[in-house]
N, C-alpha and C positions, 0 to 999 in steps of 0.2 A: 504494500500500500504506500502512495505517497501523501505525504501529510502535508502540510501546511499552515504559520502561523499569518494571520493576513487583518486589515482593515476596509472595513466598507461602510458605508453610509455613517461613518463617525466610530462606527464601534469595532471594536478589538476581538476579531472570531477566529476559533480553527475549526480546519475541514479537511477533508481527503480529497484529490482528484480521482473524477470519476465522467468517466465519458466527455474531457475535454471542460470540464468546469468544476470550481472548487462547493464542494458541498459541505455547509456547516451544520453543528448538530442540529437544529432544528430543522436541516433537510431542504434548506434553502441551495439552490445553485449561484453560481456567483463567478461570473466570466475573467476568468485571471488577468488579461488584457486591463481591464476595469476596478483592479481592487490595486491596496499600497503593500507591498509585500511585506512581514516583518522576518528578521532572523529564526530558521528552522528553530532552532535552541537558543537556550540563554545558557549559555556552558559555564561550571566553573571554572573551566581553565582552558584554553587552548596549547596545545604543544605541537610546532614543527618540527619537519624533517628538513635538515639541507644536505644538496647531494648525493641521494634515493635513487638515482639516475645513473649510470656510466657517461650515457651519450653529454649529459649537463653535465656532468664533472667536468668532461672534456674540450666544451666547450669554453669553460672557464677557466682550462688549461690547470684543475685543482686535480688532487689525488684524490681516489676514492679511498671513505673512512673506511677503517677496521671496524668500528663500533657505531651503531647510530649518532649520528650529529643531530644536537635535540638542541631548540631554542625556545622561547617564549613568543607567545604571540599575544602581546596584551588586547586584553578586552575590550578597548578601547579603539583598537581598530577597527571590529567587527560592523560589517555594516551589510543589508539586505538587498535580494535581488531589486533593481529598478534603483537604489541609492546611487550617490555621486563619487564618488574618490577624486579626493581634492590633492590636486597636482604641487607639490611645497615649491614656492617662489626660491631659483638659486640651483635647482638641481641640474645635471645633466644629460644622466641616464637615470631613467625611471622603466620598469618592464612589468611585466604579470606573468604572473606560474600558473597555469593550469593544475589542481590539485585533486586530488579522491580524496577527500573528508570520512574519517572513520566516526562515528557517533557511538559513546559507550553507551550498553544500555543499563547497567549496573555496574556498581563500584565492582572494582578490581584491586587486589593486592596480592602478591607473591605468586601470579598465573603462571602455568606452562603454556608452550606456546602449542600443545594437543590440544589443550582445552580455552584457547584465548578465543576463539571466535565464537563461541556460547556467550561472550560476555559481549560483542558486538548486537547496539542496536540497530544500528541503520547506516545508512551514505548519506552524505549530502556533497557539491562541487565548492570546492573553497579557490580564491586567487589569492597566490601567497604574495602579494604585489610589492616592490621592493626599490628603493632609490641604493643605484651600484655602485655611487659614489663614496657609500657608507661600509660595502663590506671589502676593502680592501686586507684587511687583518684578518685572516682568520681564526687568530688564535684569542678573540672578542668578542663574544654574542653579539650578532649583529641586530641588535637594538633598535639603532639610529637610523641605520638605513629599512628597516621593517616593519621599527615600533610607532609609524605615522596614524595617526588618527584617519579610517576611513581604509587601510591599506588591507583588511582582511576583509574581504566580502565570500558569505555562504551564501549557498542555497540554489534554489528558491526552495525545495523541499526536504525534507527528512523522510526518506525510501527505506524502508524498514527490510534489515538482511533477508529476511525470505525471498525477495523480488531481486536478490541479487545474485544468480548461480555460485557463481565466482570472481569474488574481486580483484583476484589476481589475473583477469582478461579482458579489462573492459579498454576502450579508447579514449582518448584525451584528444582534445582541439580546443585552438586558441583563435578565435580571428578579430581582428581589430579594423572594423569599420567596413566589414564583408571580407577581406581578405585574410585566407589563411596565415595564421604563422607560426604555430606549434602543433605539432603532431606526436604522439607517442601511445608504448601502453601501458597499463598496468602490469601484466607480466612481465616487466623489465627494470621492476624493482630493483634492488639490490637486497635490501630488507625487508621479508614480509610482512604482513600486517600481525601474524602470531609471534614473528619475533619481534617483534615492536611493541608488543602489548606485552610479551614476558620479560624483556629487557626494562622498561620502565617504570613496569607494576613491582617490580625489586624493590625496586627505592624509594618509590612513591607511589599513593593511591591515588588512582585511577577512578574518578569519581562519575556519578549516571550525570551524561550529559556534556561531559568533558569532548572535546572533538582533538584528532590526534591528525595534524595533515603531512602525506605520507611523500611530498617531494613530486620533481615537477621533471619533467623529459627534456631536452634538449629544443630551442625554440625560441629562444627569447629574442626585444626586439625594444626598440624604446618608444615609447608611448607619448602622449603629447595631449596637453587640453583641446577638449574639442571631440576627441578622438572618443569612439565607443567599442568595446571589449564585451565579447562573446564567448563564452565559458561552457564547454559540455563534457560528459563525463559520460560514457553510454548503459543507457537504461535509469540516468539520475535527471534527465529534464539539462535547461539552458540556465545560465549563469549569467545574465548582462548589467555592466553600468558602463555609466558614462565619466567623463572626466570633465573637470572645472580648474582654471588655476586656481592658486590660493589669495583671497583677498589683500588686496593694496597696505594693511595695515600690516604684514608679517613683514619681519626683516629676511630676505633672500641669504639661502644657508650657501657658507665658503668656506674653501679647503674640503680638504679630503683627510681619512684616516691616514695615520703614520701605517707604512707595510710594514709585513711581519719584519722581526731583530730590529727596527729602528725604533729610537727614541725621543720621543716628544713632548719632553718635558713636564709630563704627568705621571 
């Protein structure tokens, strides 16, 4: 089933699509075209993956990890299908990850990775979106270049794992303003989503609703206000916003991080 959190006529409904329109409890249909989408979940925490990919390691000319590369994805970026991701005044490479959103559906501590996908509630499409001027260091949680307000957009649905065969074969596409620019699969992971959930659930609980994004394929492209970004994930629905610079009052961000061995006086 896919679900959906949404607004319509003022008020704050969910519903399942069902034959091309969103259906709230009360059994009302509701043309998704026509209603304001909100965030599948309100997660406790987001966590990504970087470098999940061969092909994207390579293109960034990085090593693929030995161990999952986990960083934070503050809450704060989270933003819904049909929302804006506002472009920071000063950047120069800005790009979007096409990502498979894992959705827990119960807390999780100390899993194997035989039994981590019982604990999977759903998919959702996440853009791990990212200014590249900030991940020069990688020996840094890239923070700065990821932690923007607006830079994590879900959804539009929460597709609940039964509707999912297998999430290690779905496809990924990115296109920005009808034209393609990222392709990949999910079978080309490096790390599955069982050991992603057993590697993490060690050392921290894994709570219902927490979304884990599993790393993006090789693709990227820079992106630009104006420009609109098209997200799919197959069998998860579309993923789209748009872009906005950022208002006249922000002061335009400069310089770059210090590379890795160098020091920069902090």
């Amino acid at each position: 089933m896919k679900y959906a959190r949404f607004i319509a006529g003022g008020r704050s409904l969910n519903g399942h699509l069902h034959q091309g329109q969103l259906v709230d409890a009360a059994g009302v249909a509701h043309d998704p075209a026509q209603v304001q989408f909100r965030l599948p979940v309100d997660p406790p925490k987001v966590i990504a993956l970087a470098l999940n990919y061969n092909d994207h390691a390579g293109e960034l000319g990085l090593t693929q990890p030995k161990e999952p590369a986990l960083f934070w994805k503050p809450n704060t970026t989270l933003l819904p299908h049909g929302g804006t991701v506002i472009y920071p005044r000063g950047a120069q490479f800005m790009h979007y990850e096409v990502e498979l959103g894992v959705i827990m559906g119960r807390d999780a501590r100390r899993v194997k990775a035989k039994d981590a996908l019982d604990y999977v509630g759903g998919y959702t499409i996440g853009n791990d979106l990212v200014v590249r001027d900030y991940v020069t260091n990688t020996f840094r949680p890239p923070l700065r270049g990821k932690g923007w307000d607006t830079f994590g957009p879900l959804g539009p649905y929460y597709v609940t794992a039964d509707e999912i065969a297998d999430p290690h074969n779905l496809r990924l596409t990115a296109h920005v303003n009808g034209e393609l620019r990222q392709e990949g699969s999910t079978r080309d992971m490096i790390f599955s989503i069982p050991e992603l959930i057993e590697h993490i659930s060690r050392f921290m609980t894994l709570q219902k609703d927490d979304v884990i994004l599993t790393g993006t394929p090789k693709g990227i492209s820079h992106v630009h206000p104006g420009d609109v970004m098209t997200l799919e994930v197959e069998g998860l629905g579309v993923l789209q916003n748009d872009i906005q610079m950022e208002d006249d009052l922000a002061e335009p961000i400069t310089g770059q991080e210090s590379k890795e061995g160098e020091w920069d006086g902090r």
